[in-house]
C-alpha positions, 0 to 999 in steps of 0.5 A: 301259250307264252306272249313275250313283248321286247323291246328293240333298240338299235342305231336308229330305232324308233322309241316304239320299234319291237318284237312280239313271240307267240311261244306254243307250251311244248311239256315234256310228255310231247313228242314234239320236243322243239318246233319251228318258228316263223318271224313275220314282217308286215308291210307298210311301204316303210312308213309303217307295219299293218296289222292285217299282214301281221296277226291273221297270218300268225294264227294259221302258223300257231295253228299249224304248230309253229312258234310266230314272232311279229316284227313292228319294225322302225320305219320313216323317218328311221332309214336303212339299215335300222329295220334290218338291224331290227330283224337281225336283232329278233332273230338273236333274241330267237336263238338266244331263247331256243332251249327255254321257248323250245325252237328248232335254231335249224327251222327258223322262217322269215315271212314279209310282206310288201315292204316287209318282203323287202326286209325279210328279202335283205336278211335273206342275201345279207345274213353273212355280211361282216356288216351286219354282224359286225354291228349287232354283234352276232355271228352271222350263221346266228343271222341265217333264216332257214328260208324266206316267205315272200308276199307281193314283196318289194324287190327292185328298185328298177324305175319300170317296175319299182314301189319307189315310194317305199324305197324313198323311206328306206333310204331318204336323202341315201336314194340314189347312192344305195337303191343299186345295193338295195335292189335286191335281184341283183345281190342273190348269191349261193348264200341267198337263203330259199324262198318261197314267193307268192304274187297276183297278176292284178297288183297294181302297187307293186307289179308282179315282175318284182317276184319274177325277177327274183325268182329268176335270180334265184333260179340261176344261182341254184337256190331252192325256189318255189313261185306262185302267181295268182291271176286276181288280187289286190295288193295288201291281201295278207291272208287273203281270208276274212281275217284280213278284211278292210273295214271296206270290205275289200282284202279278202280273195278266195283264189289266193288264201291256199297261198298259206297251205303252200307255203307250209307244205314247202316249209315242211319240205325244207324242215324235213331236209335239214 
């Protein structure tokens, strides 16, 4: 396995904002000639990337045959759109490295967590914005994930069920001019990308209508969509497996760790589709 470590420098970065790949060996008497690779967005409230939603869950995709990335994205005090224009940038760092890492440009996945579902949630609806190309210089069919793995993620700034916390780093003195634009329910087109969402019942942090309501949004514009809602667990499982225990002993829930089977399955399904 190749390790590559860049960094990531854009409008706003953070000096220690950067992209880590985890490239599996794929030598030529394989049958495997190029394998799909998932990027991957902890979460943090946008104050920071955890590590629990970050390494636990790339060694199940490692071990599943994926290539992983793990964004450490700029957060508070950079503000939107630098974390965006992060992901955007590691998805070209991905694409400009295909042929040499051996990735399938078709089967790229972005999976968030919490914040970070969020994020992956932006370049999921935004990927074909003349913004966004415009300004990483990159054509925007360069920017499309194959689909989106969402975690407990943040999606609506609707003041009943919003993680407002994290929408106030995202945005600071910007709150109440872009939150609209920002709740991300309300920007899915028919180019929102598929997705694959996951929640519990018991998340007292971000409530679970977040996922609902985007998979009803998903749903009336005829995107692919796969939902699963958990009756137990906290916020923050990450892998929900002992890889992603807290020091507290808490983070780990048996019910919810089939979340990763699933969402391989489905991201098999997709891949197959192509």
């Amino acid at each position: 396995m190749i390790i590559e470590r860049m960094k990531l420098q854009t409008e706003g970065s953070l000096p220690d904002a950067h992209f880590i790949a985890y490239v599996l060996d794929t030598p030529g008497d394989l049958h495997i000639k190029k394998r799909p690779m998932v990027i991957l967005c902890p979460g943090g409230g946008y104050e920071r990337t955890s590590f629990r939603e970050g390494e636990p869950i790339a060694m199940y995709f490692l071990q599943k045959g994926y290539h992983v990335g793990i964004l450490r994205y700029s957060t508070a005090p950079a503000k939107y759109p630098t974390a965006l224009l992060e992901l955007g940038m590691a998805m070209g760092i991905v694409k400009g490295h295909s042929e040499e890492w051996k990735v399938d440009e078709r089967q790229i996945f972005v999976q968030g967590s919490s914040a970070g579902g969020h994020l992956a949630g932006c370049l999921g609806v935004f990927w074909n914005s003349t913004f966004l190309s415009k300004k990483l210089g990159i054509p925007s069919e360069k920017l499309r994930p194959a689909g989106l793995l969402l975690s407990y993620p943040v999606i609506s700034s609707d003041e009943n069920i919003s993680h407002k916390g994290s929408f106030l780093n995202l945005l600071q003195d910007e709150y109440e001019e872009k939150k609209e634009m920002l709740s991300l329910e309300r920007q899915v087109t028919e180019y929102t990308v598929p997705c694959f969402i996951w929640h519990t019942f018991e998340d007292r942090t971000v409530p679970v209508q977040n996922s609902v309501r985007m998979a009803e949004a998903l749903h009336e514009k005829g995107i692919r969509t796969e939902l699963h809602l958990f009756q137990k667990g906290s916020h923050g499982l990450g892998s929900a497996g002992e890889e992603s225990r807290r020091a507290d002993g808490s983070g780990v829930q048996e019910e919810c760790q089939c979340w990763m089977d699933l969402a391989y399955k489905w991201m098999e399904n997709i891949c197959k589709d192509q």
